[in-house]
C-alpha positions as CSV (number, residue, x, y, z in Angstrom):
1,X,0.0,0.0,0.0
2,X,1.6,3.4,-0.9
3,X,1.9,6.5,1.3
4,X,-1.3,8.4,1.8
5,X,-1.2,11.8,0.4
6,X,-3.1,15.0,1.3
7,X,-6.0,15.4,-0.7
8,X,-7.4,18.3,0.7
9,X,-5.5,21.4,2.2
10,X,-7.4,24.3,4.1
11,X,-6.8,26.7,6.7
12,X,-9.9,26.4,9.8
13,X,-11.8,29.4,9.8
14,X,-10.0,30.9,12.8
15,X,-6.6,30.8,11.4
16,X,-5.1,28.4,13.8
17,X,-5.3,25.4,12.0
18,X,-3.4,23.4,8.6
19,X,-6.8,21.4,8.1
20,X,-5.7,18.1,5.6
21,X,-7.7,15.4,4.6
22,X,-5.4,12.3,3.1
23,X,-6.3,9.7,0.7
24,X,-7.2,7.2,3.1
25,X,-9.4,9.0,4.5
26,X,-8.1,10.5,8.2
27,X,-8.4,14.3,8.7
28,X,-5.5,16.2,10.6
29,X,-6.0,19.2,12.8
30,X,-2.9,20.7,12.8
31,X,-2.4,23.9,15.4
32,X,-0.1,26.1,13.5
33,X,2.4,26.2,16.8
34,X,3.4,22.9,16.4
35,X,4.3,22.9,12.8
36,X,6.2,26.0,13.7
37,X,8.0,24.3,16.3
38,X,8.1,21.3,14.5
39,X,9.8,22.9,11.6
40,X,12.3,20.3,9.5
41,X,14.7,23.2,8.0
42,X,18.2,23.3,9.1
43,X,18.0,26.6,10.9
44,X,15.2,25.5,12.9
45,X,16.3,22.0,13.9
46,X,19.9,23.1,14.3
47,X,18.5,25.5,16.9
48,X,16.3,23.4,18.8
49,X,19.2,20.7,19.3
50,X,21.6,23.4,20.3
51,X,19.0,25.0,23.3
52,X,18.4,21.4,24.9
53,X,15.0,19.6,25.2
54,X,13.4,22.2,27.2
55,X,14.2,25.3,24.6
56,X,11.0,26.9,23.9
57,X,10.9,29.4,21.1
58,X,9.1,32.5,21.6
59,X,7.0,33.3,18.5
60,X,5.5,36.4,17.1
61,X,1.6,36.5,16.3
62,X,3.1,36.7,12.4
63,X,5.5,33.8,13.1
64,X,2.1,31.9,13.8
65,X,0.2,32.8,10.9
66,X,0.6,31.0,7.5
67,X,0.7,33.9,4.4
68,X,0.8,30.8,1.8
69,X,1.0,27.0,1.4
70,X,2.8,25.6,-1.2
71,X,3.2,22.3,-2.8
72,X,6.8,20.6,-3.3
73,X,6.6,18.6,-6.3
74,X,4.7,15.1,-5.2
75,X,5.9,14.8,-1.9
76,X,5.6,18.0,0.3
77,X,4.2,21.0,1.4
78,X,6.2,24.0,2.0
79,X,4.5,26.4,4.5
80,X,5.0,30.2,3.9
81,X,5.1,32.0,7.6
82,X,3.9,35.8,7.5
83,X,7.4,36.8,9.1
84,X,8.9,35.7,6.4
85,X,10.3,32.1,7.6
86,X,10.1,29.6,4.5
87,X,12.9,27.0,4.5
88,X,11.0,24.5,5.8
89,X,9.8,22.0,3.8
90,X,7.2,19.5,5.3
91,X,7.1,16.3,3.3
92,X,4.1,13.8,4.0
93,X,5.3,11.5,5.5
94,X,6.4,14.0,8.1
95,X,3.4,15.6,8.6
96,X,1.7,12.5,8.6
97,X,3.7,11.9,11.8
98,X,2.7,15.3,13.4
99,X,-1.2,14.3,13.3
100,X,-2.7,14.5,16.1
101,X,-5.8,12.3,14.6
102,X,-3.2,9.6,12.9
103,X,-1.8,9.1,16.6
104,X,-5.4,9.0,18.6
105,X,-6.0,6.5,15.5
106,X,-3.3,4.0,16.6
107,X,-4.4,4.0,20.2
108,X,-7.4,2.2,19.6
């Protein structure tokens, strides 16, 4: 069975959410702080690792909002943050991981 892929990528109405829906059918609430914090690109993992386990960033209200979404050829997304921040590219498989839904899922 291949990877599921997003089939459907939204924002929630309030701004604080990636909303996906994937082939097979799970929908992810994302909150927008955790894909910021979560963020694969060098800078940002490089970072966390440095500051230790405990390191918690302190984020601008722009830093938290999402100017545009991007897709990376087949595989990714690539989120545009309204501060500017947009190394970071989020391939599925990776954000599959971050779900909050796809982990409640396996607990049952």
């Amino acid at each position: 069975m291949s990877q599921p892929v997003p089939v459907r990528i939204r924002r929630s109405e309030d701004g604080k959410l990636l909303l996906i829906t994937w082939t097979d059918g799970l929908s992810c609430h994302y909150p927008l702080s955790l894909l910021r914090k979560k963020c694969p690109c060098a800078v940002c993992t490089t970072e966390a690792k440095s500051k230790g386990p405990f390191y918690i960033p302190l984020y601008t209200a722009d830093a938290m909002t999402i100017s545009e979404i991007k897709q990376q050829g087949h595989y990714a997304l690539q989120l545009i943050w309204a501060d500017g921040h947009h190394t970071g590219i989020y391939d599925f498989a990776y954000l599959r991981s971050l779900c909050p839904e796809a982990s409640e899922a396996s607990d049952v």
